[in-house]
C-alpha positions in Angstrom: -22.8 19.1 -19.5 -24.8 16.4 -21.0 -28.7 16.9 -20.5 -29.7 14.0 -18.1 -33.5 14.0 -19.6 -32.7 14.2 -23.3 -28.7 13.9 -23.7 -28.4 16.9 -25.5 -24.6 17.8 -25.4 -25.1 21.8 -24.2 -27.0 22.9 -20.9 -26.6 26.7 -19.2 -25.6 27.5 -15.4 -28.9 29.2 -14.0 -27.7 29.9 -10.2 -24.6 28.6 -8.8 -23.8 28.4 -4.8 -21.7 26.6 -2.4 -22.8 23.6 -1.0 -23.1 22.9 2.3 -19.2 21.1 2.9 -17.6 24.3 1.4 -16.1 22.2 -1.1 -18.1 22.1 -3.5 -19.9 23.9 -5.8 -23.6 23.2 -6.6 -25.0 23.9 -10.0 -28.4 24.4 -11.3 -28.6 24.1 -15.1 -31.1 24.3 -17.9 -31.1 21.9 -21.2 -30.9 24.9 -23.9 -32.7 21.7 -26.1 -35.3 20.5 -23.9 -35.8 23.0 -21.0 -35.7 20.5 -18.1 -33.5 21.4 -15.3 -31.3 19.5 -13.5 -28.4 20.0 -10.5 -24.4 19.5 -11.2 -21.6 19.3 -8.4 -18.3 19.9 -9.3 -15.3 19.7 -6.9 -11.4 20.3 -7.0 -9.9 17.3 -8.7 -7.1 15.9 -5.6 -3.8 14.5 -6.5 -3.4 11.2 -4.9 -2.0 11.5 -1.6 0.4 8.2 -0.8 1.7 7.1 2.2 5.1 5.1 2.8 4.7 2.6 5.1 8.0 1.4 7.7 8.5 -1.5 5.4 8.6 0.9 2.2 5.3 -0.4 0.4 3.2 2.6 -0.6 -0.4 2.9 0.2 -3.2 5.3 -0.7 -3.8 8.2 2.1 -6.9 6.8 3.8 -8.5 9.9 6.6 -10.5 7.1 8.3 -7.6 5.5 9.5 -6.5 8.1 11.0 -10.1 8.7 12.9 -10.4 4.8 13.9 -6.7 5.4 15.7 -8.0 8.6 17.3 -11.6 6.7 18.1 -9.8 3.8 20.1 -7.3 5.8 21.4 -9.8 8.1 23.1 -12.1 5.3 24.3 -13.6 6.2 27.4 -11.8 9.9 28.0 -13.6 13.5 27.3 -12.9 13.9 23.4 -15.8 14.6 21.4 -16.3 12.9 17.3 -16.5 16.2 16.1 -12.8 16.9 17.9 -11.9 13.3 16.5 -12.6 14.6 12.9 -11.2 18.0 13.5 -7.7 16.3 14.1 -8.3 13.7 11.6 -9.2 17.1 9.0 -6.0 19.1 9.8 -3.6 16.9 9.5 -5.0 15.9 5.8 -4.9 19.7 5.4 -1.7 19.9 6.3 -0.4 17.3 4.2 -2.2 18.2 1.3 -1.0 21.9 1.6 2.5 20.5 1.7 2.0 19.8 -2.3 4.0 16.6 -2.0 2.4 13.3 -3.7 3.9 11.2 -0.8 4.9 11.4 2.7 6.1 8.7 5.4 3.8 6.8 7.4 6.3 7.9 10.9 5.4 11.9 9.9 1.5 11.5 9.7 1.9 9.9 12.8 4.1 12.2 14.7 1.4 14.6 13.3 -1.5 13.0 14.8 0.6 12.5 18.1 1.4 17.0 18.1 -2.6 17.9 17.9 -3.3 14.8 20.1 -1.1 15.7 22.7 -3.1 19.1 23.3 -6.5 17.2 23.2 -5.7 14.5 25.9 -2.8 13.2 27.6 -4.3 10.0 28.6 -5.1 9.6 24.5 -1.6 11.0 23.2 -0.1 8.2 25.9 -2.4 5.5 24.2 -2.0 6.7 20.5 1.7 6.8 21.1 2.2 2.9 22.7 0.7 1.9 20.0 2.1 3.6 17.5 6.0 3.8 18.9 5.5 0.0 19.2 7.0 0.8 23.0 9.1 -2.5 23.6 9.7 -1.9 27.1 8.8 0.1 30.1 11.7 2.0 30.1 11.2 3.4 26.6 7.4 4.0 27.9 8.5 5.8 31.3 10.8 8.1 28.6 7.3 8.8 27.0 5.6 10.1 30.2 8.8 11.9 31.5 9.2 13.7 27.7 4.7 14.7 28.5 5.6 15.9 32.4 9.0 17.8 31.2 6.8 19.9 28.8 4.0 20.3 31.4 6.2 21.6 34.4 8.2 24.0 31.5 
């Protein structure tokens, strides 16, 4: 690591911890050239995640979408940001986990829609209009009968 005081090629690790995300590792070093100290962060190095869209253009994974669906789809019921973020987090998890460089747009989605469903009905029903494009009542009223099936079983 390149001294930041003197840009002398070759520093040592003094103390190394987590940070505070868990995802990182903090660094303290020392110049072996100058003595100054200085911090480094170094993280895992993520493959691109990409998704395919419904008209088969590709597009980088992007977790704030995801939270800005959940955000207006929960307008005005009992879900909390930090229950937001928690869904928004598992589902890139999950995906990432999954080791593949691309998934369809429909299967992030239906993911969303599983956790969603266990937060808040009144949300899942809202996330889901929107993103089933519901033409019709009818296909809407299949919606809420599929949500009051699974309650009742």
């Amino acid at each position: 690591m390149k001294c930041p005081f003197c840009g002398f090629a070759d520093s040592k690790v003094i103390d190394s911890r987590p940070a505070e995300d868990g995802t990182t590792i903090r660094r303290r070093r020392e110049c072996l050239d100058c003595q100054k100290r200085f911090t480094t962060y170094e993280t895992v190095e993520r493959m691109p995640l990409m998704v395919i869209k419904r008209d088969g253009s590709r597009q980088s994974f992007d977790k704030v979408k995801i939270i800005n669906g959940l955000v207006r789809a929960c307008e005005k019921r009992p879900v909390t940001m930090a229950q937001i973020e928690g869904v928004a987090d598992e589902v890139e998890q999950e995906l990432r986990g999954r080791l593949e460089s691309e998934v369809q747009s429909e299967k992030v989605g239906e993911m969303v829609m599983d956790r969603l469903k266990g937060l808040d009905e009144i949300a899942y029903v809202r996330f889901a209009s929107v993103y089933r494009s519901f033409k019709d009542i009818q296909t809407f009223m299949e919606e809420l009968a599929k949500i009051l099936g699974e309650k009742q079983a």
